[in-house]
C-alpha positions in Angstrom: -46.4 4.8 -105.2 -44.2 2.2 -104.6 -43.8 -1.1 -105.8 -45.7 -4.2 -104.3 -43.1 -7.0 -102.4 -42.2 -10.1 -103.6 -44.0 -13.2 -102.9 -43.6 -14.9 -99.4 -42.6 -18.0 -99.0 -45.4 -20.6 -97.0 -43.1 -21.5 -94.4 -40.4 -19.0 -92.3 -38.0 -20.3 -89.2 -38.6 -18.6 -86.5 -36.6 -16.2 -85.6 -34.4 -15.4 -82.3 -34.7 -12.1 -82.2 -38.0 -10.1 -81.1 -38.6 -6.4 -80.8 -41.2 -3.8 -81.9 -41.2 -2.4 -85.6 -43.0 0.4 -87.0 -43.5 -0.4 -91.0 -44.1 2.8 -92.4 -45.3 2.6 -96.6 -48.4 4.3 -98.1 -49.3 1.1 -99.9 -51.2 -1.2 -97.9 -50.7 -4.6 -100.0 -47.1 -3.9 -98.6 -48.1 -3.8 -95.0 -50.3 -6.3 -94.9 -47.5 -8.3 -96.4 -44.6 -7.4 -94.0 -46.9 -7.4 -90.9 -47.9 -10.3 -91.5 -44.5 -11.8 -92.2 -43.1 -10.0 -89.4 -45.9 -11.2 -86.7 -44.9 -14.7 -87.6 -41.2 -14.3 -86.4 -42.7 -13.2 -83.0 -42.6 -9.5 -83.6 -44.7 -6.8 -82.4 -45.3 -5.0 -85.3 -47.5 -1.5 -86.0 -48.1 0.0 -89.5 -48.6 3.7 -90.5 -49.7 4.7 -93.9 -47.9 8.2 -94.0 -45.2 9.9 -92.9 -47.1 11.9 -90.3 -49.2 9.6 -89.1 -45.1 7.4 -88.2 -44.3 10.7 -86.5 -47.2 10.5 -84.2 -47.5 6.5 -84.1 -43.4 6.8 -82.5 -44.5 9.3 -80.3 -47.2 6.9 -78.0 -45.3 3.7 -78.3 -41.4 2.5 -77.3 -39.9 1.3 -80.7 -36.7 -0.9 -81.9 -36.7 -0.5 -85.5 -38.3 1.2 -88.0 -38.9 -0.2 -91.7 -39.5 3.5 -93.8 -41.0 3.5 -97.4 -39.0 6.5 -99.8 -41.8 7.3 -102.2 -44.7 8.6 -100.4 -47.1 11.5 -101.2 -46.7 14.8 -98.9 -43.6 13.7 -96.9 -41.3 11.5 -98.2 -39.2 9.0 -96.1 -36.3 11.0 -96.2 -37.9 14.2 -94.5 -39.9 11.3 -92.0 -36.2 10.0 -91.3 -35.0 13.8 -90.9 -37.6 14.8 -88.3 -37.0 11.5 -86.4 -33.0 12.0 -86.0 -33.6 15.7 -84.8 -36.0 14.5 -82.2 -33.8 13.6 -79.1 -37.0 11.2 -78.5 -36.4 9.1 -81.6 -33.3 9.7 -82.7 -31.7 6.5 -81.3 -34.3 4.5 -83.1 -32.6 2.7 -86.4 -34.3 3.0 -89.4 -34.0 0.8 -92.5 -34.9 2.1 -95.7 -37.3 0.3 -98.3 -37.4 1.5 -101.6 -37.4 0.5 -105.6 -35.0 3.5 -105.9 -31.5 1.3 -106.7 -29.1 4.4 -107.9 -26.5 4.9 -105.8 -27.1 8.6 -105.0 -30.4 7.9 -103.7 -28.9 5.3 -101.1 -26.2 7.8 -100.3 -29.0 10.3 -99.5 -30.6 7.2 -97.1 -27.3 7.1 -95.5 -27.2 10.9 -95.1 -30.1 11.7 -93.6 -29.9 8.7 -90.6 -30.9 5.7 -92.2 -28.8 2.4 -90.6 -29.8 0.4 -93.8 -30.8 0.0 -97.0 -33.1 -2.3 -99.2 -34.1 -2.1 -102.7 -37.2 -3.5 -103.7 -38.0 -6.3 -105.2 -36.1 -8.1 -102.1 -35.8 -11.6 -101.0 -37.8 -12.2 -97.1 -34.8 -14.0 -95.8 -32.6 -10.8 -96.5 -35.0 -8.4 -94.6 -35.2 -10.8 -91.8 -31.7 -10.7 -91.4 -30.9 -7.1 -91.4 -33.6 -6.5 -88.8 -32.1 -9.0 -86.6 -28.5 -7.7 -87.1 -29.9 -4.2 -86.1 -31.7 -4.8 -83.4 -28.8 -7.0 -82.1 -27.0 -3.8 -82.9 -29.5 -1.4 -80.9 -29.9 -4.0 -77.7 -26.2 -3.4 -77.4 -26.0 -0.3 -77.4 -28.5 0.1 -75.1 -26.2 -2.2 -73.0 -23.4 -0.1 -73.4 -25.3 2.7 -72.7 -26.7 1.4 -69.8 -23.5 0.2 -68.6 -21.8 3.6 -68.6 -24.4 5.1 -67.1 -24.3 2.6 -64.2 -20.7 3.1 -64.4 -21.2 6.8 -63.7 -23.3 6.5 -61.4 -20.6 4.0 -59.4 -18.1 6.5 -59.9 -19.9 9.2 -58.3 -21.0 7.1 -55.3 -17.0 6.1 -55.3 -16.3 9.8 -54.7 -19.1 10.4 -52.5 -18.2 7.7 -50.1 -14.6 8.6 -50.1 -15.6 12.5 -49.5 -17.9 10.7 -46.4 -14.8 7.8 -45.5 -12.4 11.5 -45.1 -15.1 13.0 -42.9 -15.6 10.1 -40.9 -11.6 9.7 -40.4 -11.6 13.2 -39.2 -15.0 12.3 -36.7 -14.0 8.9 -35.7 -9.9 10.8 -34.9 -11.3 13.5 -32.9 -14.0 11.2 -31.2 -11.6 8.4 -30.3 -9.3 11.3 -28.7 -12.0 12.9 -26.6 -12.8 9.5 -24.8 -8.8 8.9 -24.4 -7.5 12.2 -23.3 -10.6 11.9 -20.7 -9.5 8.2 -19.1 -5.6 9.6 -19.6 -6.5 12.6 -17.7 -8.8 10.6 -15.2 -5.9 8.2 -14.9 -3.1 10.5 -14.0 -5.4 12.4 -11.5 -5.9 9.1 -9.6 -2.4 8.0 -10.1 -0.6 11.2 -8.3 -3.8 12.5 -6.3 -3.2 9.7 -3.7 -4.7 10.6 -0.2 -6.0 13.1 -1.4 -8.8 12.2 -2.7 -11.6 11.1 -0.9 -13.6 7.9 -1.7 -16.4 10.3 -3.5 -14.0 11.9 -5.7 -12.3 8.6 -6.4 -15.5 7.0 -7.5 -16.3 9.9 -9.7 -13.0 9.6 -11.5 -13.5 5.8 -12.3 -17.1 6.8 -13.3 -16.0 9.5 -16.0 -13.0 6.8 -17.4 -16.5 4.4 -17.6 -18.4 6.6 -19.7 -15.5 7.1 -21.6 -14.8 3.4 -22.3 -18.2 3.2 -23.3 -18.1 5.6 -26.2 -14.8 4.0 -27.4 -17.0 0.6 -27.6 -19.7 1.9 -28.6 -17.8 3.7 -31.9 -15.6 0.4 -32.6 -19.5 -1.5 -32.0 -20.9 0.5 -34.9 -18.0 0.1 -37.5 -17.4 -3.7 -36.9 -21.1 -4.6 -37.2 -21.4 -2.8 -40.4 -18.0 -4.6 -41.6 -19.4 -8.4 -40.3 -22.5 -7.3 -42.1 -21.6 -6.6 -45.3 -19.1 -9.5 -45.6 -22.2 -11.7 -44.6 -20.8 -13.0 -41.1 -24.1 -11.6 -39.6 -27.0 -14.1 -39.8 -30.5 -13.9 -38.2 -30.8 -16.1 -35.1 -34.4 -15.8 -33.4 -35.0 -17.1 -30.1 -38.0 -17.2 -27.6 -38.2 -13.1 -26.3 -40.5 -11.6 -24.2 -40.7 -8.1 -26.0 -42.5 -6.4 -23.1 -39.5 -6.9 -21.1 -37.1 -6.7 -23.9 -38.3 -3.1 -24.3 -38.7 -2.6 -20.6 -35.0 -3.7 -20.1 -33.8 -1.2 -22.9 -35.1 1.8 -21.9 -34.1 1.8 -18.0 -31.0 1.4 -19.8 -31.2 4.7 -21.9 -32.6 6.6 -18.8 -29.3 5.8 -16.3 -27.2 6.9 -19.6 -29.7 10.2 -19.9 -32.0 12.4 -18.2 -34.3 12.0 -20.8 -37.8 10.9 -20.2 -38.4 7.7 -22.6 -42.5 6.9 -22.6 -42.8 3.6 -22.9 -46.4 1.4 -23.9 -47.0 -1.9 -25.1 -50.4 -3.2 -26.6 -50.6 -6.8 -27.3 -46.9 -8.2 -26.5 -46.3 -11.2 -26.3 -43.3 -14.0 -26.3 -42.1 -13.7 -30.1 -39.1 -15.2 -32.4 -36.5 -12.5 -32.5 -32.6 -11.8 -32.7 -32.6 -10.0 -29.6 -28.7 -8.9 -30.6 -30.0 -7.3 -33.7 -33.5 -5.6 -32.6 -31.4 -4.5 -29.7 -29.0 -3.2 -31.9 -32.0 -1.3 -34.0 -33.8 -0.3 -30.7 -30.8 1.1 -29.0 -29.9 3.5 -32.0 -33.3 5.1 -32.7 -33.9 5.7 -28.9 -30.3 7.0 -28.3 -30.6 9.4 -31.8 -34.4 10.4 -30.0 -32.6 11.9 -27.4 -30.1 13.1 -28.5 -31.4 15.1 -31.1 -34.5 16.4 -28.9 -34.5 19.2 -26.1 -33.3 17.7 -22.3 -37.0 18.8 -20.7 -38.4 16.8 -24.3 -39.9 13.4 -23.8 -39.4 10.5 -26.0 -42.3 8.4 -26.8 -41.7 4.7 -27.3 -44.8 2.2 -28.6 -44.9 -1.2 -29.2 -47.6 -2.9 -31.0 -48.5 -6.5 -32.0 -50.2 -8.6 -34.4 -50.6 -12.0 -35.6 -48.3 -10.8 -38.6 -45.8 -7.9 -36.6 -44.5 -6.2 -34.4 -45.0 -2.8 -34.7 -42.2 -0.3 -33.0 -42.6 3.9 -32.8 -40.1 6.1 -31.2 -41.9 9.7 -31.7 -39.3 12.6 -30.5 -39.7 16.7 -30.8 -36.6 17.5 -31.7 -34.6 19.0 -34.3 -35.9 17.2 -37.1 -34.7 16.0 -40.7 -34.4 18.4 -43.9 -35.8 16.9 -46.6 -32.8 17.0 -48.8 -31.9 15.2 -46.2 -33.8 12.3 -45.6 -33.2 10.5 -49.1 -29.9 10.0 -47.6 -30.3 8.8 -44.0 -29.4 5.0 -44.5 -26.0 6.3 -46.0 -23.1 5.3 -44.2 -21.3 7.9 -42.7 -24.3 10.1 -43.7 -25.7 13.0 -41.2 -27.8 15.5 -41.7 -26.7 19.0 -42.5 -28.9 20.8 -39.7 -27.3 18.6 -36.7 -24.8 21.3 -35.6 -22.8 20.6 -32.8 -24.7 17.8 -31.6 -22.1 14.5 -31.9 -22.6 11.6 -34.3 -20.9 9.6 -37.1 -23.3 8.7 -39.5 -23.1 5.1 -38.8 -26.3 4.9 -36.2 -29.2 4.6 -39.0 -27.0 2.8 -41.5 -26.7 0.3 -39.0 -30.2 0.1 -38.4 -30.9 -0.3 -42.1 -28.4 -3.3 -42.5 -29.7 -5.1 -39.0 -33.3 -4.5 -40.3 -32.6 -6.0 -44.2 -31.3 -9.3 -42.0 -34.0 -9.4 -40.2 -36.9 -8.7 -43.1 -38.2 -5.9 -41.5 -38.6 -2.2 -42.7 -38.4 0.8 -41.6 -40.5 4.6 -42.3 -39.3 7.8 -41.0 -41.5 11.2 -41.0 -40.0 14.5 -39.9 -40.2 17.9 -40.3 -37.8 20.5 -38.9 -38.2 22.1 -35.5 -41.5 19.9 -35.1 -39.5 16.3 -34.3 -39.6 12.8 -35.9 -41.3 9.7 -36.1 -39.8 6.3 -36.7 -42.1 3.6 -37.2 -40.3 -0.3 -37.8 -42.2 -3.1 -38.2 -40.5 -6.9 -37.9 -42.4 -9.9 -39.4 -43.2 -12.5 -36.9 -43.6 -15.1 -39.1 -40.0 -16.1 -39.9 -38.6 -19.9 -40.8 -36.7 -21.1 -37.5 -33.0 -20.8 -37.9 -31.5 -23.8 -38.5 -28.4 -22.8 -35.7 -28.9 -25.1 -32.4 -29.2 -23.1 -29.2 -24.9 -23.7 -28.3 -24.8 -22.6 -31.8 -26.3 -19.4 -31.0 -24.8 -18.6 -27.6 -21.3 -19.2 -29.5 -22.2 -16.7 -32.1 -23.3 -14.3 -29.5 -20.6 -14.8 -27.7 -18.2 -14.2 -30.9 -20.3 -10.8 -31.3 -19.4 -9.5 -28.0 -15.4 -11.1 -28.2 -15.5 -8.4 -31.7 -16.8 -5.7 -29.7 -14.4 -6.3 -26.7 
């Protein structure tokens, strides 16, 4: 048995440091005693009277310290410390040792077996309280350092991930800025030396194919300067009065002269909201345009718009290729595509872009899919947004700086 504490003193200072100690001694004058001494310093403090009953008490609760009794029937605190430090569960946890066992061996053996600390009985309160706080101080550290090179890791690996995508997208964005360019260079030359030749028809066709693409040159630069004026914080929201009927409307006879794809289009309940029409256009244009492209040309897109007093609810359903699901974890990645998209064009920056327009704009986004049955992306906006502060010029300047970037 081991011997009772000394007396406590009828006042303590509080103490700055807090945390959850286990007190583990099979006499309880000495618990009550340190719990209670303990509990006044602002810690959350459990007691077990055995060395088993510590082993199951540090399996059901998240500890900081513990405070382990030598002497005790059955298991002593070395073979409690033991089992703890060959637990990968416990075997951060620091344990200070309490014992009237003062010969040197015996604190060598404390040492040995995992113990942070020692303390020989009888012992003054103020030391105990001060080598608990210089441990835990100790153990909150290293859990910061811990924590910090895990996060540190983790950065690392997302480092080499987005420079294995950056490579990729070099390599997409190089043989999709040629495509466009060899096709207005060859377009070009054609119309330059065909002279005469040609007939009005044929002319009209050229300067329609150096059109389109111009379009997918913009349309590429578009993508990687809004994510760039984005995440240097140039983009802000700017709502103004839109009538999302016609908004929508508007959108989608644009998406049918660029494809032959049927786009289904229904509104319930719109009305004249508060929107950046820039960015839901933005959002809008790239779910519809990745619908089609990644469905079947006889497939038709279904586009619904819904409203409420609190949002607006938009769903683009396609039946197309669908997402893996290894895959969808990563969709708002930049540069990220999905490893079942084939030949089918892209560059990883459509649903990034989304992400980023939506995050400005306080909305959020859900996407279902399964392969070969098609996909379903539901966004819903908030209507009930602070006014922006920006006067009208204000806006119609920003807009205008928007399309100067893209031009």
């Amino acid at each position: 048995m081991s011997n009772s504490l000394s007396t406590l003193p009828t006042a303590l200072p509080e103490a700055g440091v807090k945390g959850n100690i286990l007190i583990v001694d099979d006499t309880p004058n000495n618990l009550r005693l340190l719990s209670s001494m303990l509990n006044r310093q602002g810690y959350e403090v459990r007691s077990a009277i055995s060395g088993s009953v510590a082993l199951m008490a540090v399996r059901t609760v998240a500890l900081d310290l513990i405070l382990l009794d030598i002497n005790m029937p059955t298991m002593n605190g070395y073979e409690v410390c033991q089992q703890l430090k060959a637990d990968p569960q416990t075997c951060d946890i620091p344990v200070i040792f309490l014992s009237a066992l003062g010969e040197p061996l015996d604190k060598v053996q404390a040492f040995q077996v995992g113990g942070v600390d020692y303390i020989t009985k009888p012992f003054q309160v103020e030391e105990v309280l001060a080598r608990i706080e210089n441990h835990l101080t100790l153990r909150r550290m290293q859990i910061e350092l811990q924590r910090a090179k895990a996060e540190a890791l983790r950065a690392l690996e997302q480092e080499q991930e987005l420079n294995r995508l950056k490579s990729e997208f070099v390599s997409m964005v190089s043989h999709d800025f040629r495509t466009p360019l060899t096709s207005i260079q060859g377009f070009a030359d054609l119309l330059r030396h065909g002279g005469a030749a040609l007939t009005p028809e044929i002319r009209e066709r050229y300067f329609g194919k150096i059109d389109t693409a111009i379009e997918q040159l913009l349309y590429l630069l578009d993508e990687v300067l809004i994510i760039g004026s984005i995440e240097a914080g140039q983009t802000l929201y700017q709502p103004v009065s839109t009538d999302i009927q016609q908004f929508c409307q508007d959108l989608c006879e644009t998406l049918r002269l660029r494809n032959s794809q049927v786009i289904q289009f229904c509104c319930t309940g719109c009305s004249q909201i508060e929107t950046d029409q820039i960015l839901l256009h933005r959002i809008l244009t790239n779910l519809l345009s990745n619908a089609v492209k990644y469905s079947r040309a006889d497939a038709e897109v279904i586009f619904n718009v819904r409203s409420s007093e609190q949002e607006m609810t938009f769903e683009i359903i396609d039946h197309g290729i669908g997402i893996p699901p290894e895959s969808q974890q990563h969709l708002f990645k930049t540069f990220y595509r999905s490893n079942n998209v084939g030949l089918v064009k892209g560059t990883g920056l459509g649903l990034a872009v989304v992400k980023k327009c939506l995050d400005i704009c306080g909305g959020a986004i859900e996407i279902v899919s399964q392969v070969g049955q098609g996909t379903t992306v539901r966004v819903r906006l908030p209507l009930l947004r602070a006014p922006s502060q920006s006067s009208p010029a204000n806006l119609a300047q920003q807009t205008d700086q928007r399309k100067q970037q893209v031009l």
